[in-house]
PLY file of the C-alpha trace (Angstrom):
ply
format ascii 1.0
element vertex 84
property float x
property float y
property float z
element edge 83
property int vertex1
property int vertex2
end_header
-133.28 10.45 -48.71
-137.02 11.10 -49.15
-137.34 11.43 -45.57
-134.74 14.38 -45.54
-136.49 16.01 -48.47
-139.77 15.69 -47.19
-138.15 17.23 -43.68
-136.85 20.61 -45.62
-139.50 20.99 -47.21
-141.64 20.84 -43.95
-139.03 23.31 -41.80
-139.28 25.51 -45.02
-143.07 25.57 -44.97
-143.32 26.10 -40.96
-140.44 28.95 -40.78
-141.67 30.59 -43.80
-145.16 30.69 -42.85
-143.86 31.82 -38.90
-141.97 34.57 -40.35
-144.69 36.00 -42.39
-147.29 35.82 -39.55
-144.53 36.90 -36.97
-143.92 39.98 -39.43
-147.28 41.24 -39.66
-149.38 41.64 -42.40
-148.01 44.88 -44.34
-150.85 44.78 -47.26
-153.47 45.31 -44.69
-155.70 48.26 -44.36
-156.12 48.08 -40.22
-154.02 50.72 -38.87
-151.43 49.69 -36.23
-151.85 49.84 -32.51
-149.73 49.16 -30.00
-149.68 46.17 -28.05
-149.25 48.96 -25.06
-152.29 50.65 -25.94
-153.81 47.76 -26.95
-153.34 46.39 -22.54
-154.52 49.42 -21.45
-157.77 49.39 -23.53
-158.46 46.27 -22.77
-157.95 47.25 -18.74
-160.30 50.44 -19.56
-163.10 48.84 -20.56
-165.16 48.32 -18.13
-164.17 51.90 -16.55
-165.82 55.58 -16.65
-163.14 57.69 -19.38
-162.50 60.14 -16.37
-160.79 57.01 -14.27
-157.25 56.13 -14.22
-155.97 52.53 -14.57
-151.90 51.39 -13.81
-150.04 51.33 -16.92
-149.45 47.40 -17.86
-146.69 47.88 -19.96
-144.53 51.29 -18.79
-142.78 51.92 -16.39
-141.23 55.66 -15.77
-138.27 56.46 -12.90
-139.13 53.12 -11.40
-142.87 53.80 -10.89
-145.73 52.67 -13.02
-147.28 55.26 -14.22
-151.27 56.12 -14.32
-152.97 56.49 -17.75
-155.99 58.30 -17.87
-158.98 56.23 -19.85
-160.04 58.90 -22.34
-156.77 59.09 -23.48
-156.75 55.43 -24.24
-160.18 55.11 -25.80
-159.28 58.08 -28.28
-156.25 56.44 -29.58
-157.96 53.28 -30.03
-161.01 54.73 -31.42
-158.79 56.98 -33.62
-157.13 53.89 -35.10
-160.23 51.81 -35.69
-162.57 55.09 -37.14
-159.03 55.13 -39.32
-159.24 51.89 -40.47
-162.99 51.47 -42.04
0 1
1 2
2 3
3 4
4 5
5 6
6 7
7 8
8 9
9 10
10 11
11 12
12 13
13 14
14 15
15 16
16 17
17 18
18 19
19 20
20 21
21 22
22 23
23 24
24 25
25 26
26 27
27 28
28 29
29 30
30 31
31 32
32 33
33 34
34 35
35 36
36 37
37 38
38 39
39 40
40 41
41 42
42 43
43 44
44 45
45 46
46 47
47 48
48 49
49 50
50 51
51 52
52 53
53 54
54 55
55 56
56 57
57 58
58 59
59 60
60 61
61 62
62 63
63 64
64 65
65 66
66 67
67 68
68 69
69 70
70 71
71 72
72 73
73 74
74 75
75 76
76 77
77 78
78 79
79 80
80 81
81 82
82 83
């Protein structure tokens, strides 16, 4: 019988803790970004703003669509100057 109890308590303690870290954190002060704009940052960074990379996450008509760097950087740079 201990064993059970002990093994609730656990599952409660691991889902609980899953679903608040799976659920984000809604009392902080960091401004949300999308995990779309978040891929093609990450693919921008090493790029000149006027250059193009292949979206990661989109795809429109069948085709995956360019997205121009500047527009990246200014969303994410937006969201971060937002944030402090």
């Amino acid at each position: 019988m201990k064993r059970f109890v002990i093994a609730v308590f656990t599952s409660m303690f691991i889902l609980g803790s899953t679903a608040t870290m799976a659920s984000g954190n809604l009392e902080s002060s960091l401004t949300y970004i999308s995990a779309e704009n978040i891929s093609n940052w990450m693919s921008c960074r090493d790029k000149m703003p006027n250059d193009t990379v292949k979206s990661a996450t989109t795809v429109v008509n069948g085709k995956i669509p360019d997205i121009k760097c500047a527009d990246v950087n200014k969303i994410v740079e937006d969201a971060q100057a937002s944030s402090n």
